[in-house]
DSSP file (Angstrom, degrees, kcal/mol; ACC not computed):
  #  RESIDUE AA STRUCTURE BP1 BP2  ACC     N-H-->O    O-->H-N    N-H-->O    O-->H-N    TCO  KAPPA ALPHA  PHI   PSI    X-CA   Y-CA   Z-CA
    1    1 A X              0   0    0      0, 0.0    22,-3.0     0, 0.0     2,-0.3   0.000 360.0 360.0 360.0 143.8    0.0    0.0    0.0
    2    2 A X  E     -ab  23  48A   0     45,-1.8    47,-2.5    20,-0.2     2,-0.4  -0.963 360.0-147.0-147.3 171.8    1.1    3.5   -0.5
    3    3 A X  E     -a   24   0A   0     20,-0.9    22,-1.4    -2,-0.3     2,-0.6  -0.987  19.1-153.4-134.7 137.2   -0.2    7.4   -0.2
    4    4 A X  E     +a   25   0A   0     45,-0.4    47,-1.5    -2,-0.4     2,-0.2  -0.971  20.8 179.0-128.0 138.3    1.3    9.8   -2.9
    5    5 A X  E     -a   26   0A   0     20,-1.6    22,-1.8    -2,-0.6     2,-0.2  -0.634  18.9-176.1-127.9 172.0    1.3   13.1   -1.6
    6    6 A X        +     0   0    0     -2,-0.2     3,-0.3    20,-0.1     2,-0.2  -0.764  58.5  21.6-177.4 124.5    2.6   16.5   -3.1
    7    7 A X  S >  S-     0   0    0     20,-0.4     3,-1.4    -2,-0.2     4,-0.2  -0.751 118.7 -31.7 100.6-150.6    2.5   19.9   -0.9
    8    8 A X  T 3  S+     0   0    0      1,-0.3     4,-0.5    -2,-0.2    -1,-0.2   0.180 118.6  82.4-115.5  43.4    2.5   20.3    2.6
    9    9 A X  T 3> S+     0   0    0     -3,-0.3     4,-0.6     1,-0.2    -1,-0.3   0.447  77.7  79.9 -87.9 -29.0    0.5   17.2    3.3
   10   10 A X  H X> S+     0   0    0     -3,-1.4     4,-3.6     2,-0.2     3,-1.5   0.882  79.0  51.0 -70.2 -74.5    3.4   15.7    3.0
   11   11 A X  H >> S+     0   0    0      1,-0.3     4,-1.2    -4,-0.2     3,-1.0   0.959 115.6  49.0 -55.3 -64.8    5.4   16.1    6.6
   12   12 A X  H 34 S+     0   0    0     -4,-0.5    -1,-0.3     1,-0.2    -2,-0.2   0.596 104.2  52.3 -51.3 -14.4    2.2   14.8    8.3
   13   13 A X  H XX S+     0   0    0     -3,-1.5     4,-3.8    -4,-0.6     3,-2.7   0.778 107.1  64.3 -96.3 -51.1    1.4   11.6    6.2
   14   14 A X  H <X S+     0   0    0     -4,-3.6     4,-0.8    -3,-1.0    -2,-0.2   0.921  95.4  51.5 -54.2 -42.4    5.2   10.8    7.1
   15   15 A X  H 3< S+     0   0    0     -4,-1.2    -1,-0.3     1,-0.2    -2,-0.2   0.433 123.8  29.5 -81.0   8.1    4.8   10.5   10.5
   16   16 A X  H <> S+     0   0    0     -3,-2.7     4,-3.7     2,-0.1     5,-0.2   0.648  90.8  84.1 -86.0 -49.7    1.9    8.0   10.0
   17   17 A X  H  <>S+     0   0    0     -4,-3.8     5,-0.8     1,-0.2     4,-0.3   0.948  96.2  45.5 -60.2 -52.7    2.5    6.5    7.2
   18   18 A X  T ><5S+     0   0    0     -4,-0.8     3,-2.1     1,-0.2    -1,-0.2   0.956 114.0  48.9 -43.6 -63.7    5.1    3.8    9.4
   19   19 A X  T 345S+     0   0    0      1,-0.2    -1,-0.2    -4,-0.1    -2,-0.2   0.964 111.4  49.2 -43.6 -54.9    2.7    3.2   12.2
   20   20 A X  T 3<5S-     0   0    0     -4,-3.7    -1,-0.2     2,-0.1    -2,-0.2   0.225 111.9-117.1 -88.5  23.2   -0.4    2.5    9.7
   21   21 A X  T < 5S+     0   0    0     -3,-2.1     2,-0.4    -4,-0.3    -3,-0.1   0.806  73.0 131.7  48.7  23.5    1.6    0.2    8.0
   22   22 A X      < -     0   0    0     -5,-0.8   -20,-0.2    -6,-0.1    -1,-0.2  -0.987  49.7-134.5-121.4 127.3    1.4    2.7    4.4
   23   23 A X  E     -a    2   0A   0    -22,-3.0   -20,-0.9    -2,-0.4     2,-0.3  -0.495  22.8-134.4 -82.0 162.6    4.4    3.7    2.2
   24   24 A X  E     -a    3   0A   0    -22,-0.2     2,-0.3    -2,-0.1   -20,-0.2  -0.889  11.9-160.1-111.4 143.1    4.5    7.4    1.2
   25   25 A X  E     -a    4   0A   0    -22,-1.4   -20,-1.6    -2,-0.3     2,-0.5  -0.920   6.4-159.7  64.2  48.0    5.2    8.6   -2.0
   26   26 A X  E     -a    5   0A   0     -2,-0.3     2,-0.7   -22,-0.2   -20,-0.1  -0.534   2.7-160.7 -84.5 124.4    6.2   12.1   -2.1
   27   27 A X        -     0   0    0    -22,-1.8   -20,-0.4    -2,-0.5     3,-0.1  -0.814   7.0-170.6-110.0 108.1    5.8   13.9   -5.7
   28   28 A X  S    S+     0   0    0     -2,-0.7     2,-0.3     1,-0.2    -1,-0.2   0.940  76.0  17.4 -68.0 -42.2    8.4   17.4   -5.5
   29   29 A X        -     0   0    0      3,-0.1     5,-0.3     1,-0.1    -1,-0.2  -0.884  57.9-154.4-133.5 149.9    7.0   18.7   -8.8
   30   30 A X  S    S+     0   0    0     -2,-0.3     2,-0.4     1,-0.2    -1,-0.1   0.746  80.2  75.8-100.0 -53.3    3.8   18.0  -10.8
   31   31 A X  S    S+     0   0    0      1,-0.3    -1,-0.2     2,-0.1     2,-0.1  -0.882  98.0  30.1-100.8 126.9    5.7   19.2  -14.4
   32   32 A X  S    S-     0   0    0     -2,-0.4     2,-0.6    -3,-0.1    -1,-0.3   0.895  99.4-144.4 -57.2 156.7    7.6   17.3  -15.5
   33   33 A X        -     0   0    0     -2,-0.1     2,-1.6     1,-0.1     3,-0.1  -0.824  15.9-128.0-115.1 131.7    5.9   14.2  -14.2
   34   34 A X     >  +     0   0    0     -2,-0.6     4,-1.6    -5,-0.3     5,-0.3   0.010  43.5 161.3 -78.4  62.3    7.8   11.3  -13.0
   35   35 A X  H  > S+     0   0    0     -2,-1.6     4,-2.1     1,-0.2     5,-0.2   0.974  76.5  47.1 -50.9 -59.2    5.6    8.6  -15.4
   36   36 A X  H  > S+     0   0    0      1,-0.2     4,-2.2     2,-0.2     3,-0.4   0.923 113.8  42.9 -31.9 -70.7    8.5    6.0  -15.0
   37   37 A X  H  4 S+     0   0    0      1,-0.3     4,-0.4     2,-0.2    -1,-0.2   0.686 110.6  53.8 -49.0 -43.8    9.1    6.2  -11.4
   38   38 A X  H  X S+     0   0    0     -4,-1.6     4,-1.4     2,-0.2    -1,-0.3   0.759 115.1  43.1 -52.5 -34.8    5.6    6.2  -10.5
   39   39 A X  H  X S+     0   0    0     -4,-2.1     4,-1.3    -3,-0.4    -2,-0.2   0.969 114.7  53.9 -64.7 -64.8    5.2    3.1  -12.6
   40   40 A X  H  < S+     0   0    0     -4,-2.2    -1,-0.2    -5,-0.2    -2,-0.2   0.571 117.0  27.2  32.9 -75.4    8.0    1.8  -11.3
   41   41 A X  H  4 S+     0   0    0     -4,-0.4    -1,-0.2    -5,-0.3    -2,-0.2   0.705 119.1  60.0-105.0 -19.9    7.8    1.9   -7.9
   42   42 A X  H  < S+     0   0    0     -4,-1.4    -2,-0.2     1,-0.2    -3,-0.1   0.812  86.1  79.6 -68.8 -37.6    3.5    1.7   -8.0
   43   43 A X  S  < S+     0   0    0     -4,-1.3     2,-1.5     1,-0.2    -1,-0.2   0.820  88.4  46.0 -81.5 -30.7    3.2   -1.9   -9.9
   44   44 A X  S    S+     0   0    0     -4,-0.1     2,-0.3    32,-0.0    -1,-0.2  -0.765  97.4 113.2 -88.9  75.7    3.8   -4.7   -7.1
   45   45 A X        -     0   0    0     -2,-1.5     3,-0.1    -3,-0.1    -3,-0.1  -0.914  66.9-141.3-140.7 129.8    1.5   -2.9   -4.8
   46   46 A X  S    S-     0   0    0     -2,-0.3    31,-0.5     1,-0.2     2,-0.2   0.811  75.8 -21.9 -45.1 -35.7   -1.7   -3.5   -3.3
   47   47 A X  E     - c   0  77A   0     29,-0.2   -45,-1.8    -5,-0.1     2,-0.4  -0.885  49.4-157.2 170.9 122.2   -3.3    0.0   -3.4
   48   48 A X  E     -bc   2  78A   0     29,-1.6    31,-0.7    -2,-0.2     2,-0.2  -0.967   3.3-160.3-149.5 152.9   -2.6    3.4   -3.6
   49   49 A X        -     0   0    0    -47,-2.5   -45,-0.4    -2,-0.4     2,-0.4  -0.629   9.7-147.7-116.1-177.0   -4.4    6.6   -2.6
   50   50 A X        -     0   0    0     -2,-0.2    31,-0.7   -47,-0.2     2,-0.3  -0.764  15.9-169.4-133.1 143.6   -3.8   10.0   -3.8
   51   51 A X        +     0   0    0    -47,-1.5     2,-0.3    -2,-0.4    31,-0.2  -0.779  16.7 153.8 -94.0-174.9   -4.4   13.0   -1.3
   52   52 A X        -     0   0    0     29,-0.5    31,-2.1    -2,-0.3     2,-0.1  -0.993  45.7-129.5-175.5 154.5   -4.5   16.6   -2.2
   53   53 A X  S    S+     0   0    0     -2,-0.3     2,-0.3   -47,-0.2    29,-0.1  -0.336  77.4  51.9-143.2  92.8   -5.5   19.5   -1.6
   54   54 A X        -     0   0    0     -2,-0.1     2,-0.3    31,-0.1    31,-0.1  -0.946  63.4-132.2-173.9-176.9   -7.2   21.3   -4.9
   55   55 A X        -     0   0    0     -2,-0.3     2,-0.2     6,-0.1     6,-0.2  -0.959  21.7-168.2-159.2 133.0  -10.0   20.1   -7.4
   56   56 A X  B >>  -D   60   0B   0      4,-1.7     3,-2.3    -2,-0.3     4,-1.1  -0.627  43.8 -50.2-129.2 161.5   -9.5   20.3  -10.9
   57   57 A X  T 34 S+     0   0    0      1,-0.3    -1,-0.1    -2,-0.2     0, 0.0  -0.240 131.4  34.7 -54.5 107.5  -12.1   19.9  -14.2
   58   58 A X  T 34 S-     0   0    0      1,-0.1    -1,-0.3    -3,-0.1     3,-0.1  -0.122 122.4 -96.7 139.5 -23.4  -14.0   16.4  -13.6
   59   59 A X  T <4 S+     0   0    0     -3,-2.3     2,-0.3     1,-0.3    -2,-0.2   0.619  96.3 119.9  48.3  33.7  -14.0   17.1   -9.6
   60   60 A X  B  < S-D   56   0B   0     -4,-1.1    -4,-1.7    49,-0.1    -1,-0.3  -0.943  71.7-116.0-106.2 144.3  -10.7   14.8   -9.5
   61   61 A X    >>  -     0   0    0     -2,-0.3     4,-0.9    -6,-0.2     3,-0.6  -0.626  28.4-114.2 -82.5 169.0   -7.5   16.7   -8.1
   62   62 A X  H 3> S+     0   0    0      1,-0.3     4,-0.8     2,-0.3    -1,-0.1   0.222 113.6  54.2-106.8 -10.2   -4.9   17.1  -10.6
   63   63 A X  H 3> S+     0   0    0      2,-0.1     4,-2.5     3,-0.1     5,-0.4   0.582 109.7  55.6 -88.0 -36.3   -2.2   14.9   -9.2
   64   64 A X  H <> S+     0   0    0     -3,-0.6     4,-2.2     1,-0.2    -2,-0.3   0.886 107.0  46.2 -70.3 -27.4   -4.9   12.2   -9.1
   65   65 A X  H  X S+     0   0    0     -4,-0.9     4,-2.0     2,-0.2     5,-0.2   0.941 104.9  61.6 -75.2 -40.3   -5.7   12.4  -12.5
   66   66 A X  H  X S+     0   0    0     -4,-0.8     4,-2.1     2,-0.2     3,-0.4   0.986 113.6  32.9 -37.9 -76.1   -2.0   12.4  -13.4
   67   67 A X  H  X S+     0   0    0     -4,-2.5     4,-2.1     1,-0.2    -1,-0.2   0.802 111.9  65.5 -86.6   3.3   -1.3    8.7  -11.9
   68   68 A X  H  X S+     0   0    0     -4,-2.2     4,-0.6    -5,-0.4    -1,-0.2   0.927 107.0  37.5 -32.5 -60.2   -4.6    7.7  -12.8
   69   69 A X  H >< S+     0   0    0     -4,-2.0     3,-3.8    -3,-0.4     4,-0.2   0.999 118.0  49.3 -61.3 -79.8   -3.7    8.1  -16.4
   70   70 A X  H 3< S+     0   0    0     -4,-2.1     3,-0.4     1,-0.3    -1,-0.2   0.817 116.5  49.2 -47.3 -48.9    0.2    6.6  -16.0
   71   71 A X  H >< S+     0   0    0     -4,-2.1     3,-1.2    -5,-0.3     5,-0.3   0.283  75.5 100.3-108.7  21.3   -1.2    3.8  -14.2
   72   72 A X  T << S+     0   0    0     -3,-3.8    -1,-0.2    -4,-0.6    -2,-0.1   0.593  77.3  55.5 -29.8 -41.2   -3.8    2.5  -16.0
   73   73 A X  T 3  S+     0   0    0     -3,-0.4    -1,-0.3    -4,-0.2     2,-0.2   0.786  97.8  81.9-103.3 -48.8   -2.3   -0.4  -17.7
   74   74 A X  S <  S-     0   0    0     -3,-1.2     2,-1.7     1,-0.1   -30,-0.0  -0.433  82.8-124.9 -96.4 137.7   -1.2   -1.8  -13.8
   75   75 A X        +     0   0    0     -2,-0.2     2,-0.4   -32,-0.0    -1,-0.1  -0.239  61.4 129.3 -58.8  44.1   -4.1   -3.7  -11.7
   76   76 A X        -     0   0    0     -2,-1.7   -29,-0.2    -5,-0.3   -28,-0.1  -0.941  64.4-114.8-104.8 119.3   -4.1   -2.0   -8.9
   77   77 A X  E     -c   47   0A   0    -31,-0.5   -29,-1.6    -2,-0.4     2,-0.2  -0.061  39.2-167.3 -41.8 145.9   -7.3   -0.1   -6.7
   78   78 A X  E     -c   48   0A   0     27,-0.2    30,-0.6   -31,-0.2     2,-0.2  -0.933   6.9-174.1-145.8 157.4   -6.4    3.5   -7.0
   79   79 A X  B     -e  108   0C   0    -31,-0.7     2,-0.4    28,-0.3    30,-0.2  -0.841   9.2-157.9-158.5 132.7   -8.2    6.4   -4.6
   80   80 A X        -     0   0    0     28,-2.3     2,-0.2    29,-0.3   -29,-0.1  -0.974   2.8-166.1-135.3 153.0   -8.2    9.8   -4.4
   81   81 A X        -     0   0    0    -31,-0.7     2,-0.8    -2,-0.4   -29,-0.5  -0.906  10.3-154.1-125.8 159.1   -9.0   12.0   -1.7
   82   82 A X        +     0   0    0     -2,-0.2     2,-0.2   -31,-0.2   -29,-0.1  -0.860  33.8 158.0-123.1  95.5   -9.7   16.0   -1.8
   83   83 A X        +     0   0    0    -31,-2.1     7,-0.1    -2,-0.8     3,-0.1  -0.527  44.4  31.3-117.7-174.3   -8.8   17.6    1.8
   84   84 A X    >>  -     0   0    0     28,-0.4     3,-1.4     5,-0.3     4,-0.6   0.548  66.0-178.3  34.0  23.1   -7.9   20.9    3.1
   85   85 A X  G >4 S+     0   0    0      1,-0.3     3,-1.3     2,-0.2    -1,-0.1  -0.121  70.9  11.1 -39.2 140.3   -9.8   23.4    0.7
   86   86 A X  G 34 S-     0   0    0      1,-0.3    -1,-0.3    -3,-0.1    -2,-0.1   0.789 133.5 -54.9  25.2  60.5   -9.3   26.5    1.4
   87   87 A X  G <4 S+     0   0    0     -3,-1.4    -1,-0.3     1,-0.2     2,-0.2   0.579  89.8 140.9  70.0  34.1   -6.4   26.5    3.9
   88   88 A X    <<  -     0   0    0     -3,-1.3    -1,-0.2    -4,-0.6    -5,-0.0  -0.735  58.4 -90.7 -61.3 135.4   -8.1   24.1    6.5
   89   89 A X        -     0   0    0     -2,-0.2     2,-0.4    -6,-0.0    -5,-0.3   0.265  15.4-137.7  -5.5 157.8   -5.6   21.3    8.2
   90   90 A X        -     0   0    0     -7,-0.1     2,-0.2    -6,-0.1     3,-0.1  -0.174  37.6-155.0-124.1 165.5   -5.2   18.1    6.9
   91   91 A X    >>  -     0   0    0     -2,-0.4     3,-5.3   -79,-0.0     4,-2.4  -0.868  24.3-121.3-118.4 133.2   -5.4   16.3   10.5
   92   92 A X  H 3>>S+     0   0    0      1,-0.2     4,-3.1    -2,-0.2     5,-0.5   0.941 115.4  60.7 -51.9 -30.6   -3.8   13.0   11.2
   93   93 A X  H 345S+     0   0    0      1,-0.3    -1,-0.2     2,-0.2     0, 0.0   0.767 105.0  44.7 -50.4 -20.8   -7.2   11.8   12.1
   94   94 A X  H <>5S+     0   0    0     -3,-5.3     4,-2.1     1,-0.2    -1,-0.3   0.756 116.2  53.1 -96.2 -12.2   -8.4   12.6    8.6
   95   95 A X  H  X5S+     0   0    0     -4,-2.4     4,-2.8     1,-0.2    -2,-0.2   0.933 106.4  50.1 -67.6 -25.9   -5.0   10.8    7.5
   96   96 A X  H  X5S+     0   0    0     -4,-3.1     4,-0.5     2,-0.2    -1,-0.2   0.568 110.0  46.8 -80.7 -11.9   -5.6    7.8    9.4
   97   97 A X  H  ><S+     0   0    0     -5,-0.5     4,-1.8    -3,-0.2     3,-0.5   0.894 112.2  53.5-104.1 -45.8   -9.2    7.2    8.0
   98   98 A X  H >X S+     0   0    0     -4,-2.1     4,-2.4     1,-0.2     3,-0.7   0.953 112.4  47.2 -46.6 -65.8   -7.7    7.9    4.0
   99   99 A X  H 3X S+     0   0    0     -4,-2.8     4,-2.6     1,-0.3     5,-0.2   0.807 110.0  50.9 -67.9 -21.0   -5.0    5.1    4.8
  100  100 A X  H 3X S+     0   0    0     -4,-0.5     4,-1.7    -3,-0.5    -1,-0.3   0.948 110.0  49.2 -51.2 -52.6   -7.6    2.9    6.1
  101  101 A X  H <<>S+     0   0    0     -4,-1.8     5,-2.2    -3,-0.7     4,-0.3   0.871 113.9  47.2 -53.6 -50.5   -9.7    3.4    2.9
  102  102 A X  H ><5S+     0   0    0     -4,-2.4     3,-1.5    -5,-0.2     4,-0.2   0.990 107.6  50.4 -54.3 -57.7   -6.7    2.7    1.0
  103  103 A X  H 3<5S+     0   0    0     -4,-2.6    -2,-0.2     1,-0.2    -1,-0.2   0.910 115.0  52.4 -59.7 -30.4   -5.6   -0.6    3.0
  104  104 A X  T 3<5S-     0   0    0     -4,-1.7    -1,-0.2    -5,-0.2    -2,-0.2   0.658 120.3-110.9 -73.3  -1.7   -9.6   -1.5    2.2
  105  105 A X  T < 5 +     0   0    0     -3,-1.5    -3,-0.2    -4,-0.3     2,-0.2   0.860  44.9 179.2  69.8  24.6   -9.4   -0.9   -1.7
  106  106 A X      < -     0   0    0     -5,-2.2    -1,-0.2    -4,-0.2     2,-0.2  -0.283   7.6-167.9 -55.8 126.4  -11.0    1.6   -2.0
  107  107 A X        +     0   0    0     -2,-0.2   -28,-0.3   -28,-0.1     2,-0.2  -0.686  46.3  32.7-117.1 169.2  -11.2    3.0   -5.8
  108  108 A X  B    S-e   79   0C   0    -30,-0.6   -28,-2.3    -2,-0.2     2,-0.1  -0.498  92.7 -39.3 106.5-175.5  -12.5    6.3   -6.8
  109  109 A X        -     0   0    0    -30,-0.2   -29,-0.3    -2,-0.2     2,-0.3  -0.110  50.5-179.7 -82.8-165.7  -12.8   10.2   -5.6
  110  110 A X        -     0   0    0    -31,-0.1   -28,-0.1    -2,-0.1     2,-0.1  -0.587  23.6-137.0-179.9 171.7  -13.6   10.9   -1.6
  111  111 A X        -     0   0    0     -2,-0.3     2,-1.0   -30,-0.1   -28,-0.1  -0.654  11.6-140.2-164.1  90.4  -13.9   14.2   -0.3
  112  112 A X              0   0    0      1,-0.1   -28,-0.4    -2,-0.1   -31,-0.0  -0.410 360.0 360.0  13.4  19.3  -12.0   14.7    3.2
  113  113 A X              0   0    0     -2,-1.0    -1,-0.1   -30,-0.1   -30,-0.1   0.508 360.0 360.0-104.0 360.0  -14.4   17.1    5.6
């Protein structure tokens, strides 16, 4: 299982991610975007969530749509969730119920409140 992060979602998810038994995935830059690596590192994996925090054309965030796309081809649930809108906390609490949702397979959008 893994959580691909991007922003400042990041530092908290780390201090989780070991306890809840979910790798992290931190993505520096969006442009270019690391299609290999993600692929790469994604395929042998149970499950992988996305979190974020913006919403883009579709109501998917824009990092989700990104390894959506790149990882089509691999059989894996993939999840994204859309937290902190407009400059609200990310909380571990809301991290700890997304990496549950991941470990569960959860596939699709979520939205984080």
């Amino acid at each position: 299982y893994a959580l691909i992060t991007i922003g400042s979602v990041t530092g908290t998810a780390r201090t989780l991610s070991e306890e809840m038994g979910v790798g992290l995935i931190r993505i520096r830059s969006l442009r270019p975007f690391p299609e290999k690596e993600i692929q790469d590192i994604c395929k042998d994996l149970k499950a992988v969530g996305i979190i974020e925090k913006d919403v883009s054309f579709g109501l998917a965030g824009a990092l989700y749509t990104e390894v959506k796309a790149v990882l089509q081809k691999v059989n894996i649930p993939i999840s994204g969730f859309i937290a902190g809108l407009g400059g609200r906390d990310i909380t571990p609490a809301d991290l700890k119920k997304v990496m549950e949702k991941i470990k569960q397979h959860k596939e699709g959008m979520e939205w984080v409140l």
